[in-house]
PDB file of N, CA, C and O in Angstrom:
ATOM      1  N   UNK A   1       7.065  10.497  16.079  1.00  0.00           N
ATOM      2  CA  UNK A   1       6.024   9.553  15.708  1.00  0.00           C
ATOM      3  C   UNK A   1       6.633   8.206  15.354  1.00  0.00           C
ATOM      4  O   UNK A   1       7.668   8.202  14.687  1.00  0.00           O
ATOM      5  N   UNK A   2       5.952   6.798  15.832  1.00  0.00           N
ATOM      6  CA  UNK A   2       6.604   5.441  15.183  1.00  0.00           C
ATOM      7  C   UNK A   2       6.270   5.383  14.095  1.00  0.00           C
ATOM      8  O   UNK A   2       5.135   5.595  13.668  1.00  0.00           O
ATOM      9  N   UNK A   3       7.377   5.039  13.399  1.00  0.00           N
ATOM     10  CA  UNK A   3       7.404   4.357  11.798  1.00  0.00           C
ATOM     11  C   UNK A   3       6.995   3.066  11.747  1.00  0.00           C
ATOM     12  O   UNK A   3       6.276   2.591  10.867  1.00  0.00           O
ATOM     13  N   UNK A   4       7.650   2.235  13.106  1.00  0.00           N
ATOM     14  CA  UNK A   4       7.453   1.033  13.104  1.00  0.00           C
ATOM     15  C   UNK A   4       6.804   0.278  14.412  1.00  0.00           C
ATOM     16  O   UNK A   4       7.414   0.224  15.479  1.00  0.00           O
ATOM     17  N   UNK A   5       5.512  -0.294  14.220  1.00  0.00           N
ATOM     18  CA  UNK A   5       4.931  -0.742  15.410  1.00  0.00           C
ATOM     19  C   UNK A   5       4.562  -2.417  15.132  1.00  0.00           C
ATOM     20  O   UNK A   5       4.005  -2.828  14.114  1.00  0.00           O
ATOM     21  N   UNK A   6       5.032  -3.311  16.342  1.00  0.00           N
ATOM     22  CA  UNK A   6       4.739  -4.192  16.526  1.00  0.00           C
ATOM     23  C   UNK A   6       4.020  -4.605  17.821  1.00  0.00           C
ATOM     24  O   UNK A   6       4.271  -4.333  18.995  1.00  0.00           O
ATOM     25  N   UNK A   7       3.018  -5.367  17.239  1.00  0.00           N
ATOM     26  CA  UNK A   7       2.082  -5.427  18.221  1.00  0.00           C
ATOM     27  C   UNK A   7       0.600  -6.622  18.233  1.00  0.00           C
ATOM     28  O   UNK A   7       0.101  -6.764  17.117  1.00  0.00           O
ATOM     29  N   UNK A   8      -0.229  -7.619  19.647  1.00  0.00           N
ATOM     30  CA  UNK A   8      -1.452  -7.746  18.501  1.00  0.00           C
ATOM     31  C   UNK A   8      -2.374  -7.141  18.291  1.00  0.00           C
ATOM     32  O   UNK A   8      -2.120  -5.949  18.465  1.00  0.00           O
ATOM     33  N   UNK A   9      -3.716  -7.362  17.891  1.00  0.00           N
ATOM     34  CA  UNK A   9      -4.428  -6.394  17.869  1.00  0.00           C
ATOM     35  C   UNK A   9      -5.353  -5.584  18.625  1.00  0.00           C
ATOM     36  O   UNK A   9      -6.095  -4.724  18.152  1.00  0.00           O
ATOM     37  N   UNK A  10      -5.259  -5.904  19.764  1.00  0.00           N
ATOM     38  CA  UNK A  10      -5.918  -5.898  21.153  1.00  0.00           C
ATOM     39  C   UNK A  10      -5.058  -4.216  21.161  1.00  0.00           C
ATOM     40  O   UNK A  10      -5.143  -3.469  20.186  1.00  0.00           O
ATOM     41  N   UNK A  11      -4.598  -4.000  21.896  1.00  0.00           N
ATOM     42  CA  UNK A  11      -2.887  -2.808  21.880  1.00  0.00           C
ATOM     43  C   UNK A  11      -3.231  -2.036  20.575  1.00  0.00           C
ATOM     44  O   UNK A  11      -3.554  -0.848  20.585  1.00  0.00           O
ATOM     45  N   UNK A  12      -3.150  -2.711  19.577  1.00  0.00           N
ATOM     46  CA  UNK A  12      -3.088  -1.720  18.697  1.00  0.00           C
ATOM     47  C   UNK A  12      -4.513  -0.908  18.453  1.00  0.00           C
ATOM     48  O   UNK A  12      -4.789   0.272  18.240  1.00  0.00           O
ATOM     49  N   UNK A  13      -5.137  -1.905  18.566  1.00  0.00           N
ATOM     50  CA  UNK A  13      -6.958  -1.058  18.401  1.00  0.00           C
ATOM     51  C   UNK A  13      -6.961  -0.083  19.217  1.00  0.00           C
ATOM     52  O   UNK A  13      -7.127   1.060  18.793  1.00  0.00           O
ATOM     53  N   UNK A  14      -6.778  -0.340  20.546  1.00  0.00           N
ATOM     54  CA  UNK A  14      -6.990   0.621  21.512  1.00  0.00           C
ATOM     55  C   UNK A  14      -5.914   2.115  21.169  1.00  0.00           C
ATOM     56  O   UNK A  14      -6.373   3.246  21.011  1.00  0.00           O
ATOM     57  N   UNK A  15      -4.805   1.844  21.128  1.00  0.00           N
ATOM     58  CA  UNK A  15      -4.020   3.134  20.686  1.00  0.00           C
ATOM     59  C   UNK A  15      -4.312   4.103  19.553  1.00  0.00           C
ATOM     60  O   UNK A  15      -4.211   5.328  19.494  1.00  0.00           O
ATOM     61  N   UNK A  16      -4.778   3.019  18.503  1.00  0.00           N
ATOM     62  CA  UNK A  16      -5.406   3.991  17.356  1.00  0.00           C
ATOM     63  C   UNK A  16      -7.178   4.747  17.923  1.00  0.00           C
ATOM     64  O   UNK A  16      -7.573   5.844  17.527  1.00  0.00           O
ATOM     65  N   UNK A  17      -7.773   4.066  18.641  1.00  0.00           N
ATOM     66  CA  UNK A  17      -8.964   4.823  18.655  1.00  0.00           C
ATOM     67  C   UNK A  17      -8.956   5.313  20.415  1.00  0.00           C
ATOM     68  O   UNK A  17     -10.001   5.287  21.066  1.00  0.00           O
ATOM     69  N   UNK A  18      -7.778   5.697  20.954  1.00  0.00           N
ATOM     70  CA  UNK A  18      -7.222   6.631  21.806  1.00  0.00           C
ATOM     71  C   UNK A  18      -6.388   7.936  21.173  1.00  0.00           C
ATOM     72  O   UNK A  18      -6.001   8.944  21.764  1.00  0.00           O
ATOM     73  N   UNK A  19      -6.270   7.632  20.012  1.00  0.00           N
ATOM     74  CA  UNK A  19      -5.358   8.756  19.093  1.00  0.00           C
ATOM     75  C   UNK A  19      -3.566   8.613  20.200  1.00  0.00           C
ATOM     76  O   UNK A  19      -2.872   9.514  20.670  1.00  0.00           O
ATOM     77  N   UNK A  20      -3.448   7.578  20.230  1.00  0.00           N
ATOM     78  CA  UNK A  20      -1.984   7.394  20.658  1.00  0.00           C
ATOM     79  C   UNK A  20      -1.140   6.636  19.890  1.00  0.00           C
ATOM     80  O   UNK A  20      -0.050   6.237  20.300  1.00  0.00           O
ATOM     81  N   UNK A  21      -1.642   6.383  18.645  1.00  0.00           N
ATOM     82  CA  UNK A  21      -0.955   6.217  17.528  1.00  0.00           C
ATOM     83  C   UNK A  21      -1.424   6.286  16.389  1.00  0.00           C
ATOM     84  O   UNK A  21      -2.341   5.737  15.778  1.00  0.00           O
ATOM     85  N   UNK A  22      -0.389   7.316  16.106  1.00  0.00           N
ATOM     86  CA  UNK A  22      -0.988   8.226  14.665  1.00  0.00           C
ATOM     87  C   UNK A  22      -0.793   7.474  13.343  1.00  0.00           C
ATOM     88  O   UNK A  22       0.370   7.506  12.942  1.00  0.00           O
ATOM     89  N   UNK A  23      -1.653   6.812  12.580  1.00  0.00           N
ATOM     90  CA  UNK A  23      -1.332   5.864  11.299  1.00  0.00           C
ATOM     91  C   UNK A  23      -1.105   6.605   9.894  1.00  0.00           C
ATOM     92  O   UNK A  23      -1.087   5.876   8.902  1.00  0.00           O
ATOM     93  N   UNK A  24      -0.945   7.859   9.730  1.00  0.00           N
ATOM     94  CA  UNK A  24      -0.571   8.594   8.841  1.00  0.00           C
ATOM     95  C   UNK A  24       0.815   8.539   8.678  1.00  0.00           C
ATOM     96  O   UNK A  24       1.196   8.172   7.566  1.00  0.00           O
ATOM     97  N   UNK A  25       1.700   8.827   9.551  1.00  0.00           N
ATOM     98  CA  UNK A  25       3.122   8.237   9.436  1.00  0.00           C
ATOM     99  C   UNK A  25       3.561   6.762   9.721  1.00  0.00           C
ATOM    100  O   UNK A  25       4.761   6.491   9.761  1.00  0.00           O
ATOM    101  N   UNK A  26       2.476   5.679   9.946  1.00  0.00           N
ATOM    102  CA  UNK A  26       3.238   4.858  10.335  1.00  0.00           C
ATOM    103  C   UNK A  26       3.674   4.393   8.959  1.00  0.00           C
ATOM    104  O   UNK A  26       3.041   4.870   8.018  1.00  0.00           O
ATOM    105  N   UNK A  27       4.891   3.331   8.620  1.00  0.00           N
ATOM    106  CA  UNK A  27       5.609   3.232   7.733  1.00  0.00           C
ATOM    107  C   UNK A  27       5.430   1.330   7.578  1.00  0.00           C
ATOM    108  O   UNK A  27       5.277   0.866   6.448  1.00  0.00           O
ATOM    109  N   UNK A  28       5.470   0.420   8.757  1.00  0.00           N
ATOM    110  CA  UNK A  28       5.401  -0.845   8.694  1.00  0.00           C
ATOM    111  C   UNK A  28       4.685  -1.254  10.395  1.00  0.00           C
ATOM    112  O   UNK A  28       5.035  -0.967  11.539  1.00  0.00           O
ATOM    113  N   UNK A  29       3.575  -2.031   9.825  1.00  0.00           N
ATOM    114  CA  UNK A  29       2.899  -2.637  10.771  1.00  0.00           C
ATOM    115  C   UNK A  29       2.842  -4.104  11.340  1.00  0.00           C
ATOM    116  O   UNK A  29       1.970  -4.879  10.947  1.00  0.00           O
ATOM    117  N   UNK A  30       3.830  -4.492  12.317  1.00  0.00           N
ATOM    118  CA  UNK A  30       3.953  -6.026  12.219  1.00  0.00           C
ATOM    119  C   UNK A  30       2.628  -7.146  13.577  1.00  0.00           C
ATOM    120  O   UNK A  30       2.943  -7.370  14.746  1.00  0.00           O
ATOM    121  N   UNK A  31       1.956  -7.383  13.254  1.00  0.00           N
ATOM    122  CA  UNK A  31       0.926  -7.760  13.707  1.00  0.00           C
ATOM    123  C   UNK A  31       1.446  -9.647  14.797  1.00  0.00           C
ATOM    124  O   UNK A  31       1.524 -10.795  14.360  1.00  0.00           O
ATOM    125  N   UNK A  32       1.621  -9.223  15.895  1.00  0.00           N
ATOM    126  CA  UNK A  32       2.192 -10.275  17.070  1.00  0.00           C
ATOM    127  C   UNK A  32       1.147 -11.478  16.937  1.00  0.00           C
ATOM    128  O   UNK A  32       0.005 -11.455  16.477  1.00  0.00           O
ATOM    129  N   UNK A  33       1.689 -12.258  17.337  1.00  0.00           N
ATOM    130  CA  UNK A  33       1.243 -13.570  17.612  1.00  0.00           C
ATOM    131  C   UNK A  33      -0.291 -14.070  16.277  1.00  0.00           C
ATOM    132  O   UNK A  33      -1.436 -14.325  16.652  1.00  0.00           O
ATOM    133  N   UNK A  34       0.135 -14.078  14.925  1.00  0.00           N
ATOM    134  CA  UNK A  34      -0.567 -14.156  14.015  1.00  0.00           C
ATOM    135  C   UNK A  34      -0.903 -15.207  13.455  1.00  0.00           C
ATOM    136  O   UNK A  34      -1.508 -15.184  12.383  1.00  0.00           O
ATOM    137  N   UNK A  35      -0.476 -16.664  14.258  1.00  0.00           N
ATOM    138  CA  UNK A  35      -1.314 -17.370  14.137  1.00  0.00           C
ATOM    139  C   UNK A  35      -2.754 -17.902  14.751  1.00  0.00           C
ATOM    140  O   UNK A  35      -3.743 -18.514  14.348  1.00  0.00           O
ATOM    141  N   UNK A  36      -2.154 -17.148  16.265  1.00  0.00           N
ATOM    142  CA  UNK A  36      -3.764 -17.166  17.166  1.00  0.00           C
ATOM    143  C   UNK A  36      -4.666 -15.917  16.301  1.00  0.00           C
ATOM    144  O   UNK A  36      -5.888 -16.057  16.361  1.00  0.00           O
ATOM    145  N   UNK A  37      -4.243 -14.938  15.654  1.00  0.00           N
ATOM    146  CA  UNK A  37      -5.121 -14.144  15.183  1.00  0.00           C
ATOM    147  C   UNK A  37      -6.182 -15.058  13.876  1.00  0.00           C
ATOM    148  O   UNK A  37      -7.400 -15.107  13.704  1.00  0.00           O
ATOM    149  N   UNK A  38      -5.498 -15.424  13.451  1.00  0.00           N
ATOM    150  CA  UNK A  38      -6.386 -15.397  12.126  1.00  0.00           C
ATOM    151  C   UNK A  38      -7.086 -17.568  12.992  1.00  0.00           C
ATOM    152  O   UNK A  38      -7.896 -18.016  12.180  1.00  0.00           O
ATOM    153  N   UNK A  39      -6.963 -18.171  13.705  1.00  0.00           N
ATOM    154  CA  UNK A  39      -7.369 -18.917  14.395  1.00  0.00           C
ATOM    155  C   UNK A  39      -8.939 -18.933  14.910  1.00  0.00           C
ATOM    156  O   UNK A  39     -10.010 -19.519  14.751  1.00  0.00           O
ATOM    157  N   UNK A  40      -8.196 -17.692  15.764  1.00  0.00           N
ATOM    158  CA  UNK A  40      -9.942 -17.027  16.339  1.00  0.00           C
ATOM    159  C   UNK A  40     -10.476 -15.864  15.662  1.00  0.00           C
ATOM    160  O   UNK A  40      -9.810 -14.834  15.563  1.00  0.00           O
ATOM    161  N   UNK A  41     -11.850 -15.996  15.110  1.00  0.00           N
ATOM    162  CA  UNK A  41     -12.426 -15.148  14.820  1.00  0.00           C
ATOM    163  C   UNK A  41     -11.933 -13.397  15.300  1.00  0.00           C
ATOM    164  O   UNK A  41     -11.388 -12.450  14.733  1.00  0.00           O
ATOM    165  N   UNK A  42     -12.545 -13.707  16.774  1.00  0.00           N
ATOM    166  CA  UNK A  42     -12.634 -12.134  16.787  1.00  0.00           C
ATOM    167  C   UNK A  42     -11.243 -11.346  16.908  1.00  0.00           C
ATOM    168  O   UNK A  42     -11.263 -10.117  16.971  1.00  0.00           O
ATOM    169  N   UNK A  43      -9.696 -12.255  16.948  1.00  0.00           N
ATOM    170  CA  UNK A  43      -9.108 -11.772  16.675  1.00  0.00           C
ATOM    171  C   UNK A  43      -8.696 -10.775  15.476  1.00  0.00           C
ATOM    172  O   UNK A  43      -8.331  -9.602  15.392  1.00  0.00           O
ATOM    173  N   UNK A  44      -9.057 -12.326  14.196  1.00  0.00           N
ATOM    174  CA  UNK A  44      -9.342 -11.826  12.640  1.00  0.00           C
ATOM    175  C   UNK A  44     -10.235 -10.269  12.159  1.00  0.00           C
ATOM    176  O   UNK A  44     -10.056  -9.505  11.211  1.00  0.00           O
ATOM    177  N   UNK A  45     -11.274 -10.258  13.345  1.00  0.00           N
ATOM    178  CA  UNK A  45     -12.232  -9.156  12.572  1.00  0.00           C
ATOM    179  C   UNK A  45     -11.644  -7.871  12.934  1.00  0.00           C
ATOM    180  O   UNK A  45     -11.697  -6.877  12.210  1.00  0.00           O
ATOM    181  N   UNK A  46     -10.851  -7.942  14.546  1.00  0.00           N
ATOM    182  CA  UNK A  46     -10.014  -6.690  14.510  1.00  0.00           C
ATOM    183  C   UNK A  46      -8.709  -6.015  13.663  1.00  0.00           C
ATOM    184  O   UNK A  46      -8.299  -4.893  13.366  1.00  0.00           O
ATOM    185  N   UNK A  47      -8.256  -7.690  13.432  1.00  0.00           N
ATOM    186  CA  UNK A  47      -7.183  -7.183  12.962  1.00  0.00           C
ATOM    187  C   UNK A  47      -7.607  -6.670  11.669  1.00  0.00           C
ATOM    188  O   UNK A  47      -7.008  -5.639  11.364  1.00  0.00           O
ATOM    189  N   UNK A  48      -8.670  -7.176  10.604  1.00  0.00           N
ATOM    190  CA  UNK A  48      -9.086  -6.307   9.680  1.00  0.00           C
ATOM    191  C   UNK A  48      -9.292  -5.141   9.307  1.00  0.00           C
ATOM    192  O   UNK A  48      -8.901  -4.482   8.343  1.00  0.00           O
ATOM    193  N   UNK A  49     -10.414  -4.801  10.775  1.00  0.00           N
ATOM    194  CA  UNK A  49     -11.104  -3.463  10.797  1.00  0.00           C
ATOM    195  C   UNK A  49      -9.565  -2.611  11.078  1.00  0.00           C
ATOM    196  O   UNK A  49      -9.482  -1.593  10.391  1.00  0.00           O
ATOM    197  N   UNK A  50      -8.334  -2.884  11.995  1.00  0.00           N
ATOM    198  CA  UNK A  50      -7.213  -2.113  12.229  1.00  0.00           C
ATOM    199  C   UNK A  50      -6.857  -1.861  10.774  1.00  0.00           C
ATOM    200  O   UNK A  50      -6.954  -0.679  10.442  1.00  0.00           O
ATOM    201  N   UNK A  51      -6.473  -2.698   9.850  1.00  0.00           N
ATOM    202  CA  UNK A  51      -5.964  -2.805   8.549  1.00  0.00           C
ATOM    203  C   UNK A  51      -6.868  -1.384   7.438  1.00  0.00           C
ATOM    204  O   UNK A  51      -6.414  -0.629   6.578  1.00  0.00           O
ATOM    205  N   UNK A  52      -7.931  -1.517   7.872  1.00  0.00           N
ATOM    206  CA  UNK A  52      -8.737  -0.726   7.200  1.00  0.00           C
ATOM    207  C   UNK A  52      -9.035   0.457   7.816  1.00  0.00           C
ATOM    208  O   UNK A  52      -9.873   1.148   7.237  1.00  0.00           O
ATOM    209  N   UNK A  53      -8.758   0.708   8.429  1.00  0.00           N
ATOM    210  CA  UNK A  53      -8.085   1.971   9.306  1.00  0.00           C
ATOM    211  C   UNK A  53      -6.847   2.681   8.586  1.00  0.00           C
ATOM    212  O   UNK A  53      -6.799   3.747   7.973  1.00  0.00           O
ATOM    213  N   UNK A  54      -5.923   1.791   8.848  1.00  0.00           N
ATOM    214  CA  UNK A  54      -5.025   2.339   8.498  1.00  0.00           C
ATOM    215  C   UNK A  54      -4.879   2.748   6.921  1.00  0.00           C
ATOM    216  O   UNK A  54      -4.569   3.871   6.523  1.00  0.00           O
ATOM    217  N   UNK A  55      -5.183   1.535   6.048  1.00  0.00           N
ATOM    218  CA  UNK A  55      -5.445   2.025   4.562  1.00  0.00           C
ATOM    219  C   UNK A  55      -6.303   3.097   4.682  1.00  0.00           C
ATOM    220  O   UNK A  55      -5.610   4.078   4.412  1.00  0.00           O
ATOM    221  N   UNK A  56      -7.411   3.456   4.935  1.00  0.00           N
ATOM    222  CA  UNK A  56      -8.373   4.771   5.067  1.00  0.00           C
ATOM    223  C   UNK A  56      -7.215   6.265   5.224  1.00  0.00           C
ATOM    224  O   UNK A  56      -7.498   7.400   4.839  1.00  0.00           O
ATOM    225  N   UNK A  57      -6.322   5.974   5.679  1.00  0.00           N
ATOM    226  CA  UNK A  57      -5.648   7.388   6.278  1.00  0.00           C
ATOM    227  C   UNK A  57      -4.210   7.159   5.707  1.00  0.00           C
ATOM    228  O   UNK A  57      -3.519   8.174   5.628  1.00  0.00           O
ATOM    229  N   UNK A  58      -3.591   5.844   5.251  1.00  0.00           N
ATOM    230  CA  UNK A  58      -2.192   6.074   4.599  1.00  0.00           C
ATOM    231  C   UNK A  58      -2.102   4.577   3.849  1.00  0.00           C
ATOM    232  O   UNK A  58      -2.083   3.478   4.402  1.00  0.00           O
ATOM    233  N   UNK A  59      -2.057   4.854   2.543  1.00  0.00           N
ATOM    234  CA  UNK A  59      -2.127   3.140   1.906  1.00  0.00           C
ATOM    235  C   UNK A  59      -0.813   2.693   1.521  1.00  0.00           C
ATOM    236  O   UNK A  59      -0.548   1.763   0.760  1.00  0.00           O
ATOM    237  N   UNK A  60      -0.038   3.441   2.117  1.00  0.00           N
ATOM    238  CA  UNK A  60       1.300   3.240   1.969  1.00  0.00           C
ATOM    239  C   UNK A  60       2.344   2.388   3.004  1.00  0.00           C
ATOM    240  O   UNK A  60       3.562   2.268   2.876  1.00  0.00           O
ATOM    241  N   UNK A  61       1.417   1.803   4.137  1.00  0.00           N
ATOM    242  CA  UNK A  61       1.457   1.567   4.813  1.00  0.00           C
ATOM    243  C   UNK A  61       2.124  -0.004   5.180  1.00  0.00           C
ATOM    244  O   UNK A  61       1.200  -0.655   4.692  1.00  0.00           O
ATOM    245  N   UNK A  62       2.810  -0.756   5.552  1.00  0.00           N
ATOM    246  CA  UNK A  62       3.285  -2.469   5.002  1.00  0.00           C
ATOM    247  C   UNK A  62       2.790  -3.077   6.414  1.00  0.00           C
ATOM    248  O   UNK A  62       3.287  -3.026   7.540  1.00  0.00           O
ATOM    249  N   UNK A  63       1.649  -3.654   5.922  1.00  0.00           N
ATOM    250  CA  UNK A  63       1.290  -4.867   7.018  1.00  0.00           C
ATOM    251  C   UNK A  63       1.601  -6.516   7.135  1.00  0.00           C
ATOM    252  O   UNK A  63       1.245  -7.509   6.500  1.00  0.00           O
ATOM    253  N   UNK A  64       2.195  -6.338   7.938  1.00  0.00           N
ATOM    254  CA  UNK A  64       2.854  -8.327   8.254  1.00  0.00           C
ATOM    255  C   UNK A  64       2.182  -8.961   9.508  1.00  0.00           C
ATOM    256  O   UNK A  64       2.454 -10.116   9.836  1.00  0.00           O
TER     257      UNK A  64
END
């Protein structure tokens, strides 16, 4: 399982709600190209809802 995934949130949404990446072990989450995210909206609302995902199932979790 990855400990460590970098990625934006496009990739990562899809893997978590494909169950191809399991967020119970992940350990550090580094979130790509994060100034176009928080820029455009609908980048921002995924990368949230991902964030809150992952807290839901492991709050131990380090998001950058």
């Amino acid at each position: 399982m990855a400990q460590v995934v970098i990625g934006s949130p496009g990739p990562i949404k899809k893997w978590i709600s494909f169950k191809k990446l399991a967020v119970t072990r992940l350990k550090i989450l580094v979130f790509d190209e994060a100034d176009q995210m928080l820029a455009e909206d609908g980048f921002k609302d995924d990368s949230l809802r991902i964030m809150k995902e992952i807290e839901k199932f492991n709050s131990s979790c380090q998001v950058c």
